[in-house]
C-alpha positions in Angstrom: -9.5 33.6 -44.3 -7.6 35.6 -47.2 -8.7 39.4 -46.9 -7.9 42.1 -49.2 -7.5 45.7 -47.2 -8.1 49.0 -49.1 -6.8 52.3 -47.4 -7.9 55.6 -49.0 -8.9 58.0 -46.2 -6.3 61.0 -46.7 -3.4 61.1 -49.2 -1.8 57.7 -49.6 -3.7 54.6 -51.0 -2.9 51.2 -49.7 -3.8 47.9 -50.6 -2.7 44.5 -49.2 -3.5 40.9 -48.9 -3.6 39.2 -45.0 -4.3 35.6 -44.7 -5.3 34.8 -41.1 -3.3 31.5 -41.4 -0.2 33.2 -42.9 -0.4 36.4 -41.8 0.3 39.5 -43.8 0.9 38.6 -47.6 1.7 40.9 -49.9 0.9 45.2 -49.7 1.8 48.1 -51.7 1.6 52.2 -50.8 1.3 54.9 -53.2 2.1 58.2 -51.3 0.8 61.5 -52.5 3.5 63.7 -50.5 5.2 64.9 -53.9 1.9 66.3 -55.1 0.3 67.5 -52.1 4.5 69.1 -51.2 3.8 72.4 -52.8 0.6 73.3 -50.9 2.2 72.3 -47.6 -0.8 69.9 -46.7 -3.4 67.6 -48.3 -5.8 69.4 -51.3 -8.4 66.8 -51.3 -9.7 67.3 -54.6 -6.4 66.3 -55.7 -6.3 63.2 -53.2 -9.1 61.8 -54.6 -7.9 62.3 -58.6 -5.1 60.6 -57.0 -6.6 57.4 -55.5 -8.9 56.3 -58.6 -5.7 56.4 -60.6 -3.6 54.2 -58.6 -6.4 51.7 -57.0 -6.8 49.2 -59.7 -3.1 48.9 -60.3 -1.9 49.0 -56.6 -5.0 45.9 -56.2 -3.6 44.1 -58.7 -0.2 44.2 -58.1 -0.7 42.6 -54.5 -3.0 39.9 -55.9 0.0 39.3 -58.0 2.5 39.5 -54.8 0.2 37.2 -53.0 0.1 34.9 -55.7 -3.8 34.7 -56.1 -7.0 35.4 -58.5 -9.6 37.6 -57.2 -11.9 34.8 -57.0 -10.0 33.2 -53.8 -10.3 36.1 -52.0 -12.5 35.4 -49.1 -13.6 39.3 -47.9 -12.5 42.8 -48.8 -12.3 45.5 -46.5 -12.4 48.9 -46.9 -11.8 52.1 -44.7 -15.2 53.3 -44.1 -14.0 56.8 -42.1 -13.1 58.8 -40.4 -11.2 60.6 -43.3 -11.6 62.7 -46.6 -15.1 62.4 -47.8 -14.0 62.1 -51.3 -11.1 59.7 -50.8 -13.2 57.7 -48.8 -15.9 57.4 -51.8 -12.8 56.3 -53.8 -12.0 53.6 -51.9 -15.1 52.4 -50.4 -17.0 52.3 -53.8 -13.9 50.6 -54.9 -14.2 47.9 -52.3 -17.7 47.2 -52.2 -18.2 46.9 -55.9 -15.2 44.6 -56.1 -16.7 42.4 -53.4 -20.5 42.4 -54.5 -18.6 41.1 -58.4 -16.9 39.0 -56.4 -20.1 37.4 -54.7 -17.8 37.8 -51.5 -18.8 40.1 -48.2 -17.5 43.0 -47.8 -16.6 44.9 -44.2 -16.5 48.6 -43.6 -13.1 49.4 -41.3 -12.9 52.2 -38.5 -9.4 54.0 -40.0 -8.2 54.8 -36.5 -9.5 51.3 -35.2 -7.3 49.6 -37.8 -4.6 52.3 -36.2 -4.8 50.8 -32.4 -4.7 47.2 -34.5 -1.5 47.2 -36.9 1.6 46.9 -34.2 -1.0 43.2 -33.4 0.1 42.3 -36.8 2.9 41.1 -35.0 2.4 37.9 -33.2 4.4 39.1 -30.2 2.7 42.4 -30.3 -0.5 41.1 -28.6 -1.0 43.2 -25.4 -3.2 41.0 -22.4 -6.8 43.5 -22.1 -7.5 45.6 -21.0 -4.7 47.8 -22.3 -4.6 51.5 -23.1 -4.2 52.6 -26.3 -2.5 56.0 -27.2 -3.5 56.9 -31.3 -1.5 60.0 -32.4 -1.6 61.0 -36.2 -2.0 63.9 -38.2 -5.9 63.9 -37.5 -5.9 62.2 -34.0 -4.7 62.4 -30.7 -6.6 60.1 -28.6 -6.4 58.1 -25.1 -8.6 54.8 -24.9 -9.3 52.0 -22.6 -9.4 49.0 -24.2 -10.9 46.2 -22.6 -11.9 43.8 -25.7 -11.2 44.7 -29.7 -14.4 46.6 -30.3 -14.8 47.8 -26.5 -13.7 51.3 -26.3 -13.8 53.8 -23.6 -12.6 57.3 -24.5 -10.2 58.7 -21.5 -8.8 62.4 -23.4 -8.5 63.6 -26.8 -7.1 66.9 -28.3 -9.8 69.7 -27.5 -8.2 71.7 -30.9 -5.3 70.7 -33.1 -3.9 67.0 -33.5 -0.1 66.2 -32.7 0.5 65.6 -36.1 -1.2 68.6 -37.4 0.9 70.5 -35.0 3.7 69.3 -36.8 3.1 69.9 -39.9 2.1 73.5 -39.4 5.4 74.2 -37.4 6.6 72.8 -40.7 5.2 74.9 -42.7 6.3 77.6 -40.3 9.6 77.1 -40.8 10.1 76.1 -44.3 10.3 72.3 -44.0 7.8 71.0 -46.2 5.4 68.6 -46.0 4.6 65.9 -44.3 5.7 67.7 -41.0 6.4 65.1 -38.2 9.8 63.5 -40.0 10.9 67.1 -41.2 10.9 68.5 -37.7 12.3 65.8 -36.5 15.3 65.8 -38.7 15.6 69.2 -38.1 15.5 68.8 -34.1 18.3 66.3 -34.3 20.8 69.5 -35.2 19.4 71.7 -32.5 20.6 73.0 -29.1 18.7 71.9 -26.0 17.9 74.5 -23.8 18.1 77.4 -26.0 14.4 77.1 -26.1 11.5 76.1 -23.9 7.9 75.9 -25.4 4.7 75.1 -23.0 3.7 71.7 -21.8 -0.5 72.6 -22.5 -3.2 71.2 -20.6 -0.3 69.1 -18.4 -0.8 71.5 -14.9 -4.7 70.8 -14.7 -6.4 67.4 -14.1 -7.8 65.5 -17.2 -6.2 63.7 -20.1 -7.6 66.2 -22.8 -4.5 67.4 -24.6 -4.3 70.7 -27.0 -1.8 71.6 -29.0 -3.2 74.9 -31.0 -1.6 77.3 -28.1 1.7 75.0 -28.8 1.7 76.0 -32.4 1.0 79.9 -32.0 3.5 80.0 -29.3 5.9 78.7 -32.0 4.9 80.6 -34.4 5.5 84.1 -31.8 9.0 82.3 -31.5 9.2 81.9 -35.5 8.6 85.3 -35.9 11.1 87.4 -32.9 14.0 85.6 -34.4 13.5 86.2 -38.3 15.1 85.9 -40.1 16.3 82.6 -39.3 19.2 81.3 -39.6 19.4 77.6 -39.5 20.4 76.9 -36.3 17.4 79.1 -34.9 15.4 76.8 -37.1 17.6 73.3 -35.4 16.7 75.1 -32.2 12.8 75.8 -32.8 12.5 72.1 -34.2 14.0 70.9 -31.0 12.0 72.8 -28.6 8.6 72.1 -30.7 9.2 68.0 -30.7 10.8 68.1 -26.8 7.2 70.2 -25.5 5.0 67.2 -28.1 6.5 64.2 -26.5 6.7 65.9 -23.0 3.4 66.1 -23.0 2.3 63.0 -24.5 4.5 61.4 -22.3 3.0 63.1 -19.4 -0.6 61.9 -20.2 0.1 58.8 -20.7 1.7 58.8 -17.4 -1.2 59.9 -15.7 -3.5 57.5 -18.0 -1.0 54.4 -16.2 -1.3 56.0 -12.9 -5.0 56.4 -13.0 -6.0 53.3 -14.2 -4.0 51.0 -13.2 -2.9 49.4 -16.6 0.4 48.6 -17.6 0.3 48.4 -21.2 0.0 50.8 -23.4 -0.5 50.5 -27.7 0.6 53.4 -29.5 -0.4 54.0 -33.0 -0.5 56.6 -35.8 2.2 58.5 -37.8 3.2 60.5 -34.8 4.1 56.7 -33.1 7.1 56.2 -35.1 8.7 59.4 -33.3 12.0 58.4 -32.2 12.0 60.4 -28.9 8.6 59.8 -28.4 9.2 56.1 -28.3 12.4 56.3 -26.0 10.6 58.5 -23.6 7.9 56.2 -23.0 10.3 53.1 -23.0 12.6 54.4 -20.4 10.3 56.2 -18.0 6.5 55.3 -18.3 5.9 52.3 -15.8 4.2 50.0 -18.6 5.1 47.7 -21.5 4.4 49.8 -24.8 3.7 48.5 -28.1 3.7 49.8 -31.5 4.2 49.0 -34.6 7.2 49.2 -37.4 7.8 52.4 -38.7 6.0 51.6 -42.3 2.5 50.6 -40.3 2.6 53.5 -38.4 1.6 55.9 -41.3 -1.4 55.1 -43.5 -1.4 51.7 -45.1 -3.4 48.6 -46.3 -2.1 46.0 -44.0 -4.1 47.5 -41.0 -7.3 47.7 -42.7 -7.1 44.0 -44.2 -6.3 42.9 -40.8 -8.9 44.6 -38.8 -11.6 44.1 -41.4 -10.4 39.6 -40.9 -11.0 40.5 -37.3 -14.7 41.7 -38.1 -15.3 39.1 -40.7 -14.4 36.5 -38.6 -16.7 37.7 -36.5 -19.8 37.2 -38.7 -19.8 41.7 -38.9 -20.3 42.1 -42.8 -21.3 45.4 -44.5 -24.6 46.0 -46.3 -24.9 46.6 -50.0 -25.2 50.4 -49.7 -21.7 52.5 -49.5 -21.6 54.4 -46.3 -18.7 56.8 -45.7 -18.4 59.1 -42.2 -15.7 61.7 -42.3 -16.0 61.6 -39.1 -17.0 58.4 -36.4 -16.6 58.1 -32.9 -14.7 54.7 -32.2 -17.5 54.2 -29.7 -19.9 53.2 -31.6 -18.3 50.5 -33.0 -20.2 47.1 -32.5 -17.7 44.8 -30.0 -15.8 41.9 -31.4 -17.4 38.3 -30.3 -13.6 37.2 -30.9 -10.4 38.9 -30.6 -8.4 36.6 -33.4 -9.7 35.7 -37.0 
Protein backbone atom coordinates (compact mmCIF):
# COMPACT_ATOMS: atom_id res chain seq x y z
CA UNK A 1 0.00 0.00 0.00
CA UNK A 2 1.69 3.33 -1.32
CA UNK A 3 0.20 6.31 0.89
CA UNK A 4 0.70 9.85 0.39
CA UNK A 5 0.66 11.93 3.99
CA UNK A 6 -0.21 15.65 4.13
CA UNK A 7 0.64 17.61 7.33
CA UNK A 8 -0.79 21.21 7.59
CA UNK A 9 -2.08 21.62 11.22
CA UNK A 10 0.18 24.66 12.52
CA UNK A 11 3.11 26.33 10.65
CA UNK A 12 5.07 23.74 8.61
CA UNK A 13 3.54 21.67 5.72
CA UNK A 14 4.70 18.25 5.09
CA UNK A 15 4.23 15.85 2.53
CA UNK A 16 5.61 12.34 2.03
CA UNK A 17 5.23 9.00 0.37
CA UNK A 18 5.23 5.54 2.72
CA UNK A 19 4.91 2.30 1.06
CA UNK A 20 3.97 -0.43 3.68
CA UNK A 21 6.30 -2.85 1.87
CA UNK A 22 9.27 -0.37 1.63
CA UNK A 23 8.71 1.76 4.24
CA UNK A 24 9.08 5.55 4.21
CA UNK A 25 9.82 6.76 0.53
CA UNK A 26 10.45 9.97 -0.11
CA UNK A 27 9.09 13.49 2.27
CA UNK A 28 9.79 17.05 2.09
CA UNK A 29 9.13 20.05 5.04
CA UNK A 30 8.57 23.55 4.32
CA UNK A 31 8.97 25.37 7.74
CA UNK A 32 7.30 28.68 8.33
CA UNK A 33 9.72 29.79 11.38
CA UNK A 34 11.40 32.67 9.27
CA UNK A 35 7.90 34.25 8.69
CA UNK A 36 6.15 33.58 11.77
CA UNK A 37 10.12 34.77 13.68
CA UNK A 38 9.15 38.39 14.03
CA UNK A 39 5.81 37.88 15.83
CA UNK A 40 7.48 35.40 18.32
CA UNK A 41 4.69 32.63 17.53
CA UNK A 42 2.39 31.37 14.78
CA UNK A 43 -0.08 34.19 13.03
CA UNK A 44 -2.39 31.83 11.51
CA UNK A 45 -3.74 33.92 8.82
CA UNK A 46 -0.33 33.85 7.57
CA UNK A 47 0.11 29.88 8.15
CA UNK A 48 -2.53 29.27 6.02
CA UNK A 49 -1.34 31.89 2.96
CA UNK A 50 1.68 29.83 3.61
CA UNK A 51 0.49 26.21 3.15
CA UNK A 52 -1.62 26.74 -0.21
CA UNK A 53 1.52 28.12 -1.68
CA UNK A 54 3.88 25.40 -0.91
CA UNK A 55 1.31 22.18 -1.07
CA UNK A 56 1.24 21.50 -4.73
CA UNK A 57 4.95 21.90 -5.15
CA UNK A 58 6.02 20.09 -1.82
CA UNK A 59 3.33 17.01 -3.33
CA UNK A 60 4.92 16.89 -6.31
CA UNK A 61 8.31 16.95 -5.55
CA UNK A 62 7.93 13.71 -3.31
CA UNK A 63 5.97 11.98 -6.11
CA UNK A 64 9.04 12.75 -8.01
CA UNK A 65 11.39 11.49 -4.98
CA UNK A 66 9.38 8.36 -4.78
CA UNK A 67 9.52 7.81 -8.31
CA UNK A 68 5.69 7.56 -9.05
CA UNK A 69 2.52 9.21 -10.92
CA UNK A 70 -0.38 10.11 -8.91
CA UNK A 71 -2.37 7.43 -10.30
CA UNK A 72 -0.37 4.60 -8.33
CA UNK A 73 -1.00 6.10 -5.30
CA UNK A 74 -3.13 3.76 -3.38
CA UNK A 75 -4.62 6.31 -0.37
CA UNK A 76 -3.91 9.87 0.75
CA UNK A 77 -4.05 10.93 4.11
CA UNK A 78 -4.54 13.99 5.62
CA UNK A 79 -4.36 15.63 9.19
CA UNK A 80 -7.86 16.07 10.04
CA UNK A 81 -7.09 18.02 13.64
CA UNK A 82 -6.36 18.87 16.25
CA UNK A 83 -4.70 22.14 14.89
CA UNK A 84 -5.23 25.60 13.09
CA UNK A 85 -8.64 25.66 11.70
CA UNK A 86 -7.44 27.36 8.68
CA UNK A 87 -4.31 25.34 7.99
CA UNK A 88 -6.21 22.40 8.48
CA UNK A 89 -8.85 23.51 5.62
CA UNK A 90 -5.56 23.84 3.58
CA UNK A 91 -4.54 20.63 3.79
CA UNK A 92 -7.56 18.63 4.22
CA UNK A 93 -9.36 20.18 1.22
CA UNK A 94 -6.08 19.50 -0.41
CA UNK A 95 -6.07 15.89 0.33
CA UNK A 96 -9.51 14.98 -0.17
CA UNK A 97 -9.96 16.54 -3.54
CA UNK A 98 -6.65 14.96 -4.66
CA UNK A 99 -8.00 11.63 -3.62
CA UNK A 100 -11.79 11.86 -4.80
CA UNK A 101 -9.62 13.01 -8.73
CA UNK A 102 -7.81 10.24 -7.95
CA UNK A 103 -10.77 7.78 -7.57
CA UNK A 104 -8.61 6.65 -4.52
CA UNK A 105 -9.90 6.70 -0.60
CA UNK A 106 -8.98 9.09 1.38
CA UNK A 107 -8.30 8.82 5.50
CA UNK A 108 -8.65 11.73 7.94
CA UNK A 109 -5.37 11.40 10.53
CA UNK A 110 -5.54 12.33 14.35
CA UNK A 111 -2.23 14.94 14.28
CA UNK A 112 -1.20 13.88 17.79
CA UNK A 113 -2.14 10.07 17.00
CA UNK A 114 0.34 10.27 14.08
CA UNK A 115 2.67 11.87 16.98
CA UNK A 116 2.54 8.64 19.47
CA UNK A 117 3.09 6.73 15.80
CA UNK A 118 6.34 8.16 13.98
CA UNK A 119 9.37 6.76 16.35
CA UNK A 120 7.16 3.02 14.89
CA UNK A 121 8.45 4.19 11.58
CA UNK A 122 11.27 2.43 12.72
CA UNK A 123 11.18 -1.31 12.57
CA UNK A 124 12.92 -1.67 15.89
CA UNK A 125 10.94 1.02 17.34
CA UNK A 126 7.78 -1.24 17.92
CA UNK A 127 7.10 -1.21 21.67
CA UNK A 128 5.02 -4.77 22.96
CA UNK A 129 1.24 -3.16 24.19
CA UNK A 130 0.20 -1.98 26.20
CA UNK A 131 2.82 0.75 26.49
CA UNK A 132 2.55 4.36 27.73
CA UNK A 133 2.81 7.02 25.58
CA UNK A 134 4.21 10.49 26.71
CA UNK A 135 3.14 13.32 23.69
CA UNK A 136 4.88 16.62 24.51
CA UNK A 137 4.70 19.52 21.80
CA UNK A 138 4.05 23.01 21.55
CA UNK A 139 0.09 22.32 21.88
CA UNK A 140 0.31 19.02 23.93
CA UNK A 141 1.34 17.51 26.96
CA UNK A 142 -0.33 14.32 27.40
CA UNK A 143 0.09 10.82 29.32
CA UNK A 144 -1.81 7.69 27.62
CA UNK A 145 -2.20 4.12 28.10
CA UNK A 146 -1.93 2.34 25.15
CA UNK A 147 -3.18 -0.91 24.96
CA UNK A 148 -3.86 -1.41 21.00
CA UNK A 149 -3.19 1.55 18.12
CA UNK A 150 -6.59 3.15 18.38
CA UNK A 151 -7.15 2.13 22.16
CA UNK A 152 -6.41 5.09 24.26
CA UNK A 153 -6.82 5.79 27.88
CA UNK A 154 -6.01 9.30 28.93
CA UNK A 155 -3.86 9.12 32.43
CA UNK A 156 -2.85 13.35 32.89
CA UNK A 157 -2.63 16.20 30.58
CA UNK A 158 -1.51 19.87 31.16
CA UNK A 159 -4.56 21.62 33.17
CA UNK A 160 -3.11 25.24 31.35
CA UNK A 161 -0.06 25.77 29.20
CA UNK A 162 1.77 23.01 27.04
CA UNK A 163 5.58 22.14 27.59
CA UNK A 164 6.30 23.52 24.40
CA UNK A 165 4.31 26.60 24.80
CA UNK A 166 6.12 27.17 27.92
CA UNK A 167 9.05 27.33 25.95
CA UNK A 168 8.45 29.35 23.64
CA UNK A 169 7.09 32.04 25.86
CA UNK A 170 10.22 31.87 28.11
CA UNK A 171 11.67 32.57 24.71
CA UNK A 172 10.11 35.25 23.93
CA UNK A 173 10.79 36.42 27.53
CA UNK A 174 14.17 36.46 27.03
CA UNK A 175 14.81 37.53 23.56
CA UNK A 176 15.47 34.20 21.87
CA UNK A 177 13.19 34.02 19.18
CA UNK A 178 11.01 31.67 17.96
CA UNK A 179 10.46 28.44 17.89
CA UNK A 180 11.34 28.30 21.75
CA UNK A 181 12.23 24.73 22.82
CA UNK A 182 15.89 24.60 20.64
CA UNK A 183 16.53 28.31 21.61
CA UNK A 184 16.39 27.73 25.34
CA UNK A 185 18.01 24.87 25.02
CA UNK A 186 21.08 26.30 23.31
CA UNK A 187 20.95 28.88 25.65
CA UNK A 188 20.85 26.37 28.87
CA UNK A 189 23.85 24.62 27.58
CA UNK A 190 26.07 28.05 28.64
CA UNK A 191 24.34 28.39 32.04
CA UNK A 192 25.38 27.78 35.71
CA UNK A 193 23.51 24.98 37.60
CA UNK A 194 22.44 26.04 40.81
CA UNK A 195 22.32 29.61 40.37
CA UNK A 196 18.72 29.08 39.92
CA UNK A 197 15.91 26.83 41.06
CA UNK A 198 12.39 27.27 39.40
CA UNK A 199 9.23 25.00 40.80
CA UNK A 200 8.58 21.41 39.92
CA UNK A 201 4.29 22.19 39.51
CA UNK A 202 1.76 19.79 40.29
CA UNK A 203 4.79 17.08 41.21
CA UNK A 204 4.01 17.24 45.36
CA UNK A 205 0.20 16.23 44.96
CA UNK A 206 -1.12 12.91 43.51
CA UNK A 207 -2.25 12.81 39.79
CA UNK A 208 -0.40 12.90 36.51
CA UNK A 209 -2.06 16.35 35.44
CA UNK A 210 0.91 18.58 34.76
CA UNK A 211 0.85 22.68 34.50
CA UNK A 212 3.23 24.69 33.37
CA UNK A 213 1.49 28.36 33.35
CA UNK A 214 2.77 29.00 37.17
CA UNK A 215 6.38 27.75 35.66
CA UNK A 216 6.31 30.49 33.10
CA UNK A 217 5.21 33.48 35.42
CA UNK A 218 7.64 32.39 37.92
CA UNK A 219 10.13 32.88 35.08
CA UNK A 220 8.99 35.71 34.01
CA UNK A 221 9.14 37.30 38.10
CA UNK A 222 12.89 35.92 37.60
CA UNK A 223 13.14 37.73 34.02
CA UNK A 224 12.25 40.79 35.49
CA UNK A 225 14.44 41.19 39.26
CA UNK A 226 17.56 40.68 37.25
CA UNK A 227 16.98 43.24 34.22
CA UNK A 228 18.69 44.00 32.65
CA UNK A 229 20.23 40.90 31.74
CA UNK A 230 23.26 40.21 30.97
CA UNK A 231 23.85 37.02 29.08
CA UNK A 232 24.85 34.85 31.55
CA UNK A 233 21.63 35.72 33.68
CA UNK A 234 19.86 34.75 30.48
CA UNK A 235 22.42 31.08 30.30
CA UNK A 236 21.34 30.86 33.81
CA UNK A 237 17.37 31.41 33.37
CA UNK A 238 17.45 28.96 30.27
CA UNK A 239 19.04 26.41 32.50
CA UNK A 240 16.86 26.61 35.32
CA UNK A 241 13.59 26.85 32.97
CA UNK A 242 14.60 23.47 30.89
CA UNK A 243 16.07 21.55 34.35
CA UNK A 244 12.26 22.40 36.29
CA UNK A 245 10.47 21.07 32.38
CA UNK A 246 12.28 17.79 32.30
CA UNK A 247 12.18 17.35 36.11
CA UNK A 248 8.89 17.29 35.97
CA UNK A 249 8.15 15.37 33.10
CA UNK A 250 10.50 13.03 34.26
CA UNK A 251 8.79 12.84 37.52
CA UNK A 252 5.34 11.95 35.89
CA UNK A 253 6.40 9.65 33.91
CA UNK A 254 7.92 7.98 36.82
CA UNK A 255 4.90 7.78 38.63
CA UNK A 256 2.86 6.78 35.26
CA UNK A 257 5.66 3.41 35.33
CA UNK A 258 5.10 3.02 39.01
CA UNK A 259 1.38 3.11 38.85
CA UNK A 260 0.80 1.02 36.08
CA UNK A 261 3.06 -1.31 35.92
CA UNK A 262 4.29 -0.72 32.24
CA UNK A 263 7.71 -0.66 31.27
CA UNK A 264 7.74 1.11 28.10
CA UNK A 265 7.21 4.28 27.44
CA UNK A 266 6.82 6.26 23.62
CA UNK A 267 7.59 9.74 23.63
CA UNK A 268 6.57 12.00 20.94
CA UNK A 269 6.27 15.66 19.89
CA UNK A 270 8.83 18.53 19.41
CA UNK A 271 9.53 18.76 23.06
CA UNK A 272 10.74 14.73 22.56
CA UNK A 273 13.84 15.61 20.80
CA UNK A 274 15.03 17.45 24.16
CA UNK A 275 18.48 16.30 24.81
CA UNK A 276 18.19 16.28 28.63
CA UNK A 277 14.86 15.27 28.53
CA UNK A 278 15.86 12.11 26.73
CA UNK A 279 18.96 11.34 29.02
CA UNK A 280 16.88 11.71 32.07
CA UNK A 281 14.48 9.26 31.11
CA UNK A 282 17.20 6.89 29.69
CA UNK A 283 19.26 6.83 32.77
CA UNK A 284 16.70 6.89 35.59
CA UNK A 285 13.11 5.93 34.57
CA UNK A 286 12.76 2.07 35.07
CA UNK A 287 11.33 1.45 31.42
CA UNK A 288 12.57 1.07 27.82
CA UNK A 289 11.71 4.50 26.06
CA UNK A 290 11.17 5.12 22.53
CA UNK A 291 11.09 7.97 20.32
CA UNK A 292 11.74 9.00 17.23
CA UNK A 293 14.74 10.89 15.20
CA UNK A 294 14.99 14.32 15.80
CA UNK A 295 13.36 15.45 12.20
CA UNK A 296 9.97 13.26 13.17
CA UNK A 297 9.74 14.69 16.26
CA UNK A 298 8.53 18.13 15.02
CA UNK A 299 5.65 18.35 12.48
CA UNK A 300 6.06 16.36 9.39
CA UNK A 301 4.48 14.18 6.53
CA UNK A 302 6.01 10.92 7.26
CA UNK A 303 3.78 10.45 10.48
CA UNK A 304 0.60 11.20 8.85
CA UNK A 305 1.26 8.92 5.73
CA UNK A 306 2.10 6.20 8.06
CA UNK A 307 -0.71 6.42 10.54
CA UNK A 308 -3.27 7.12 7.81
CA UNK A 309 -1.63 3.18 5.99
CA UNK A 310 -2.38 1.95 9.50
CA UNK A 311 -6.22 3.08 9.09
CA UNK A 312 -6.43 2.18 5.52
CA UNK A 313 -5.36 -1.01 5.97
CA UNK A 314 -7.76 -1.26 8.30
CA UNK A 315 -10.72 -0.83 5.95
CA UNK A 316 -11.28 3.09 8.03
CA UNK A 317 -11.72 5.49 4.95
CA UNK A 318 -13.06 9.03 5.12
CA UNK A 319 -16.33 10.25 3.72
CA UNK A 320 -16.64 12.67 0.85
CA UNK A 321 -17.36 15.72 3.03
CA UNK A 322 -14.14 17.66 4.61
CA UNK A 323 -14.24 17.54 8.31
CA UNK A 324 -11.62 19.52 10.26
CA UNK A 325 -11.67 19.74 14.47
CA UNK A 326 -9.28 22.18 15.97
CA UNK A 327 -9.60 20.38 18.59
CA UNK A 328 -10.36 16.15 19.14
CA UNK A 329 -9.92 14.12 21.96
CA UNK A 330 -7.74 10.95 20.94
CA UNK A 331 -10.47 9.05 22.60
CA UNK A 332 -12.76 8.99 20.29
CA UNK A 333 -10.83 7.61 17.78
CA UNK A 334 -12.32 4.32 16.32
CA UNK A 335 -9.64 1.19 17.40
CA UNK A 336 -7.44 -0.38 14.85
CA UNK A 337 -8.60 -4.06 13.82
CA UNK A 338 -4.76 -4.44 12.98
CA UNK A 339 -1.77 -2.90 14.34
CA UNK A 340 0.57 -3.16 10.98
CA UNK A 341 -0.64 -2.18 7.29
Amino acid sequence: MIVLGIETSCDETGLAVYDSNAGLRAEALYSQVELHADYGGVVPELASRDHIRKILPLTREVLKQAGISPAQLDGVAYTSGPGLMGALLVGAAFGRTLAWALQKPGVEVHHMEAHLLAPMLDAAQQPPLPFLALLVSGGHTQLFRVDDLGVYTLLGESVDDAAGEAFDKTAKMLGLGYPGGPAVAASAAAGSAGRFRFPRPMTDRPGLDFSFSGLKTYTLNTVTRHTPLQPQDVADICLAFEEAVVDTLFIKCRRAVQETGIKHLVMAGGVSANRKLRQQLAEQLDARVYYAPNHLCTDNGAMIAYAGALRLAAGQHAPLAINTRPRWPMMELPPLQQTAP
